[in-house]
Structure formats: C-alpha cells, structure tokens
N, C-alpha and C positions, 0 to 999 in steps of 0.2 A: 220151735224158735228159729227167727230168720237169720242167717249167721252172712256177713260181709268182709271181705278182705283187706286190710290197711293196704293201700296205694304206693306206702312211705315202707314200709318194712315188712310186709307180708304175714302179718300177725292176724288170724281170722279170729273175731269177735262176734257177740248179738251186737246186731242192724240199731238195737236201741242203746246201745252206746256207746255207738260209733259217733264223726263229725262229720258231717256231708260238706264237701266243697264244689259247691255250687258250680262257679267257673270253670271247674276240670271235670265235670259230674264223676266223682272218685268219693269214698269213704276215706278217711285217717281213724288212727287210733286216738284216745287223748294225751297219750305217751309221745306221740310227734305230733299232734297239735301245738303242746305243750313244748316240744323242744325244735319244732321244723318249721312253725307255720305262726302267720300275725295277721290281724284282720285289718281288712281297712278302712280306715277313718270315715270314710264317706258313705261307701252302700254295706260294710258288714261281711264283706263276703272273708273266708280263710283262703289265704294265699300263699306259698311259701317263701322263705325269708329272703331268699335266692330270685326271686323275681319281684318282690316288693320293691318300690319306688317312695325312697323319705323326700319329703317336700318342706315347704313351710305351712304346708294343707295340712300336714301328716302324712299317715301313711297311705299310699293308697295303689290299688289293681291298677293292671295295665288298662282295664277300660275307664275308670276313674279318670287315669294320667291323662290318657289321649282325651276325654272330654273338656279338660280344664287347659292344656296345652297343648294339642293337638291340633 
C-alpha cells in the first residue's frame, strides 16, 4: 500500500485517502482538509483558508482571483 505525508501536520496515511492539492502538488489529511482548507468556487481546486480570497464570486485560488481581477 502507497503511503503519503499530510503537508498540514505530518501525519502519513494510504495515498487512497489522502486529498491531493493540486496547486501546491502536496497530499493533506481529511482531518485538515476539514479544518485548514476550502475549495474554490470556481475551478475546485483545495486551498488553504490562510490564502483563500472571499469575493462576491465566492471563494476562490490565487489563480481564479487574478483571472477575474487581475
């Protein structure tokens, strides 16, 4: 079994269920998906809450942001 590293709190888990963040190419747990991370309104991707951007879009990634206001 493939085993990967949470990004967020260095808890090794199986690869199969983990959360892939695309953006950072990083694993999280669903323990800080859950409590560190919010997806954005627009393309989906998990991002943390600490660099999420509230709009009247929603929520959305720094490349989201820059495409609509950038």
């Amino acid at each position: 079994m493939e085993t990967v590293i949470c990004e967020s709190c260095g808890k090794e888990l199986p690869k199969s269920e983990a959360c892939y963040c695309e953006s950072g190419d990083y694993y999280i747990c669903p323990e800080c998906r859950e409590n560190e991370f919010v997806e954005c309104d627009r393309c989906g991707d998990l991002i943390p809450y600490d660099e999420a951007n509230n709009t009247h879009y929603g929520t959305l990634c720094e490349c989201c942001y820059d495409d609509l206001f950038g």
